[in-house]
Kinemage of the C-alpha trace (Angstrom):
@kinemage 1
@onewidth
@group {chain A} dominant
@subgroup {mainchain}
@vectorlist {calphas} color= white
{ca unk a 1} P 163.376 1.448 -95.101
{ca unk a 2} L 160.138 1.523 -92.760
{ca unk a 3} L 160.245 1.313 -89.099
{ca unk a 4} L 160.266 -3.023 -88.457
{ca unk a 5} L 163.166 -2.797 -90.902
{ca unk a 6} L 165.201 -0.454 -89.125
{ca unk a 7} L 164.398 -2.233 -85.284
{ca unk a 8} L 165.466 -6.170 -87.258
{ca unk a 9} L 168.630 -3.645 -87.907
{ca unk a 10} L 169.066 -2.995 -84.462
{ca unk a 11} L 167.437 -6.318 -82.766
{ca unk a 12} L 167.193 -8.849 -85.677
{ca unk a 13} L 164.516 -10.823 -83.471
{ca unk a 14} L 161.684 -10.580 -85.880
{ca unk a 15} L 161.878 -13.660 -87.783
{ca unk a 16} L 162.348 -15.205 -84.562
């Protein structure tokens, strides 16, 4: 679990 997985947890924005 690194860091950009845990913020898409909390604000799944990423793929977006």
């Amino acid at each position: 679990n690194f860091p950009l997985d845990l913020a898409a947890v909390e604000a799944p924005s990423t793929n977006e």
